[in-house]
N, C-alpha and C positions, 0 to 999 in steps of 0.2 A: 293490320293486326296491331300495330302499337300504334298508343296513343301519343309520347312522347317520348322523348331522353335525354338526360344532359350528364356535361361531365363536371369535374373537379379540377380547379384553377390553384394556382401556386400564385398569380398575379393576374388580376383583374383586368388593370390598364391593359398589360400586353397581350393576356389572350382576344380582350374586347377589339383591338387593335386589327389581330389576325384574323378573328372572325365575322368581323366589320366589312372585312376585305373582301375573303373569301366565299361569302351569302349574295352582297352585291353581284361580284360576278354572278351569281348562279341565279340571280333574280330574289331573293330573300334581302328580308331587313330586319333589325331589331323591330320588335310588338310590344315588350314591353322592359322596364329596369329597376332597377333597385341598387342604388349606387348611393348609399345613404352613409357619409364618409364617418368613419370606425363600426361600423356594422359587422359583425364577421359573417353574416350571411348574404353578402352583395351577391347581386345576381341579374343576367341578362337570357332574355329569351328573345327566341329569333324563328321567322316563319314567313310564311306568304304576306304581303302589305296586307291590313286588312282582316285579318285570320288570328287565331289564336299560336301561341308557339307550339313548334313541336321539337324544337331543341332548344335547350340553354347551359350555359355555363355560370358554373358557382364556386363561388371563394371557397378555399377550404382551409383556414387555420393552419391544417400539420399539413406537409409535403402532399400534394395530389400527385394518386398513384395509379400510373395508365391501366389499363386493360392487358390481361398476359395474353400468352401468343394465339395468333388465328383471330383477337378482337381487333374489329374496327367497325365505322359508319359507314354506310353512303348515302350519300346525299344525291339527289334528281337532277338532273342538268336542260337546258331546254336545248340544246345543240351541244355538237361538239367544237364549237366555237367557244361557247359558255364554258366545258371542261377545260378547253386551254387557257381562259381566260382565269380559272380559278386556281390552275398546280402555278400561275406566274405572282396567282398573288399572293397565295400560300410562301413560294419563295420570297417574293417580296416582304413578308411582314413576321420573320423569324422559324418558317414553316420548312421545313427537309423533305428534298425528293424521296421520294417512295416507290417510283413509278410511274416517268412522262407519259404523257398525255398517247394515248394509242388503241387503236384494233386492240380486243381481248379476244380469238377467236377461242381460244380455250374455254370460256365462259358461256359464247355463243356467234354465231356470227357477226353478227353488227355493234358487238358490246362495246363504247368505247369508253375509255376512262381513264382519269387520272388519280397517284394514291400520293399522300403527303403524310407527313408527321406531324402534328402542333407543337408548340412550346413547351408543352409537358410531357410529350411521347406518347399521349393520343394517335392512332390512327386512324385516317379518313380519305375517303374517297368520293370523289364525282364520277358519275356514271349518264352517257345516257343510250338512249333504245328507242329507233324511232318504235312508232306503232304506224302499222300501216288498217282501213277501214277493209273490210272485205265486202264482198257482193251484196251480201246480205245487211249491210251497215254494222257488221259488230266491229269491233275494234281488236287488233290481236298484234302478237308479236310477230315479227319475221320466220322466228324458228317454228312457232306454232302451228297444228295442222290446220288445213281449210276449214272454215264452218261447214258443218254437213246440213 
């Protein structure tokens, strides 16, 4: 359903810094930038190598102001290796626990994820789910009923 989103930066360096980080882990890279120095509109997009973005982050002159309650992202993870790999980098690069890396069964059985805060009080989360193929070669969720 969506095409893309990005948020609003208080600090270009720092957030590009954090989310440098944290894409890597999860297999994403910067695709494209704009870091054209006194620009007020500097800007980084980030996505699959190769692909166009489907997130980025943008300077914003006055105070970037997060998302009120119940907002956050999640981002695809390719393993749940990948998710611990991303709430460490998150910590590592100015990012606040939110939610170690863990089972969600409340969500669904095999849901696992991890949830962080950005530098700006953004929240974000790594998620992943395997899919398992059924009889029939469709592709489904765990929770979901058999192909009929």
């Amino acid at each position: 359903m969506l095409h893309h989103a990005s948020f609003g930066v208080s600090n270009i360096q720092k957030s590009s810094r954090f989310y440098d980080a944290v894409f890597l882990a999860l297999g994403y890279s910067r695709v494209w930038e704009d870091l054209t120095p006194g620009h007020t509109d500097q800007a980084i997009g980030y996505g699959p190598t190769g692909a166009g973005d489907k997130f980025a982050i943008k300077l914003r002159a006055a105070a970037a102001i997060p998302g009120g309650p119940g907002h956050h992202l999640a981002f695809a993870a390719p393993s749940r290796e990948a998710v611990i790999a991303f709430h460490l980098a998150a910590l590592a690069h100015g990012g606040v626990d939110n939610g170690a890396p863990g089972l969600r069964p409340h969500y669904g059985p095999h849901y696992y994820a991890a949830f962080v805060i950005d530098p700006d009080g953004n929240h974000i989360e790594a998620v992943q789910i395997p899919v398992v193929m059924t009889a029939m070669g469709r592709r489904k969720r765990p929770w979901q009923e058999s192909a009929r």
